[in-house]
C-alpha angles and dihedrals in degrees: 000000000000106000120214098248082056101065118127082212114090112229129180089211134104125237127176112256109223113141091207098057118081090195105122106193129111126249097209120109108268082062096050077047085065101036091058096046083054085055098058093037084060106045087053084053110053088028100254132350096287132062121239094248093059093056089046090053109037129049096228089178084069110105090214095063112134117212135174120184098201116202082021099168110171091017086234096131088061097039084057095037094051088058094056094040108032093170090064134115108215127182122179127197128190136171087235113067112259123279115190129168106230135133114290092245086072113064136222129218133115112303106017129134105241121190118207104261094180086064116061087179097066122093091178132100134200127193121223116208142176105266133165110188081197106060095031125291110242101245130104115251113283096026106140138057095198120012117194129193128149140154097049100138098118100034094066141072106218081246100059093054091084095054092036083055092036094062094036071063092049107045081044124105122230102260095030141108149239123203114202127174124180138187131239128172127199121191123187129169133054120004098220086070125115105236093029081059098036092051102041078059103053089043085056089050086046089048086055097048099052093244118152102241077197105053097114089062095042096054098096099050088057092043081055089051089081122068093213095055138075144183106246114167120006131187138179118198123175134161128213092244093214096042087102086229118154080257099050096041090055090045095045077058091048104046090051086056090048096053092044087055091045090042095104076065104035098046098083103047090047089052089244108157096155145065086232096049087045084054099045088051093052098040090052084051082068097066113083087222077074103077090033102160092013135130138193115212119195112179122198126202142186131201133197120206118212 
């Protein structure tokens, strides 16, 4: 497997650096900068950051909640969460050492406990940690009330969902859920154009990388593997990319970003050797004739655990 620090393409962007993690995006700002746009894309999309069946099923008013945003990256997902349930506890754990945005009197480093300085309204706290689903997270059996990961696509080899799966089960308490959401494009019409090429490449690097392309879809039959667990609530949104909508125009935006992110892997599949054809590429992902016969697909899930 061809790691990042290995690219022939020169790239001014920063990526971890863990040789057991096929995820392939970078952790520098412009990328916090998309991942927090997504956020927001998605939250207008499923209605808030949690699905109906949760609410229905936890008390989140309860100062005792227990709740782990696992893969947590910006730490976005908390910080929102923390304004619309106050009373709860929240962790977060990432393979990338935690980045979050706070006044310079409270430090930030793995393992601290950070409080939402952008909010002078939140009492709350929430501690970030190093965490890999993958290895063991580092809390005892029946830890959570409500356990949260989504976007994990890349991260993962079609063979590590089970154990990543395996151990949201595990940290979870009887009685709790998981939400998990997941991404899948499909791209249809004329193969000169932009997103058809940008996305059969990144299908070929996924390919060899051993990701499921699928894995949105797929998620249910490995949740009814276990015997503990069960689909509650399930939802498929997806938005014609070139329809010009208020959601297509925020996720053009963000697929350009994406690509761009993506692009030390890209370069060589789309024939890119230069800073200006680079350029050009990404300039032509802003028009919405680019993702002509294209969909973006985002899947929401919830589990129950028994």
């Amino acid at each position: 497997m061809q790691h990042l620090a290995d690219l022939n393409f020169k790239s001014d962007r920063n990526y971890h650096d863990s040789k057991n993690s096929v995820y392939w995006l970078p952790n520098d700002h412009p990328e916090q900068e998309r991942l927090n746009l997504q956020h927001h894309i998605l939250k207008s999309m499923f209605g808030g950051n949690v699905l109906q069946s949760v609410i229905d099923n936890l008390d989140f008013h309860h100062s005792r909640l227990k709740v782990l945003d696992v893969a947590s990256g910006t730490g976005i997902w908390i910080k929102d969460m923390q304004k619309d349930f106050p009373n709860c506890s929240y962790e977060g754990c990432d393979i990338i050492a935690p980045k979050v945005k706070v006044e310079k009197s409270t430090p930030i480093d793995e393992g601290c406990l950070v409080t939402d300085a952008s909010d002078t309204t939140a009492t709350t706290t929430f501690r970030l940690t190093y965490g890999d689903v993958l290895q063991g997270l580092d809390y005892p059996d029946d830890t959570f009330h409500f356990v949260h990961m989504r976007l994990l696509v890349a991260a993962f080899r079609k063979e590590e969902w089970p154990i990543a799966i395996k151990e949201l089960l595990r940290v979870t308490k009887p009685g709790g859920m998981i939400q998990l959401l997941e991404h899948n494009s499909r791209v249809a019409g004329d193969e000169k154009n932009p997103f058809h090429r940008a996305w059969k490449a990144v299908s070929e690097v996924f390919e060899e990388r051993g990701i499921d392309t699928q894995i949105a879809f797929n998620l249910p039959s490995l949740i009814e593997a276990h015997p503990n667990a069960r689909v509650v609530e399930y939802h498929n949104r997806y938005s014609d990319l070139a329809s010009n909508s208020d959601w297509a125009k925020a996720m053009v935006i963000q697929y350009r970003e994406l690509i761009h992110s993506m692009m030390p892997m890209l370069a060589d599949k789309l024939g890119i050797t230069t800073d200006e054809e680079k350029k050009e590429f990404l300039n032509n992902l802003c028009k919405p004739e680019a993702y002509t016969e294209s969909n973006g697909y985002y899947i929401a899930m919830s589990v129950k655990k028994s």
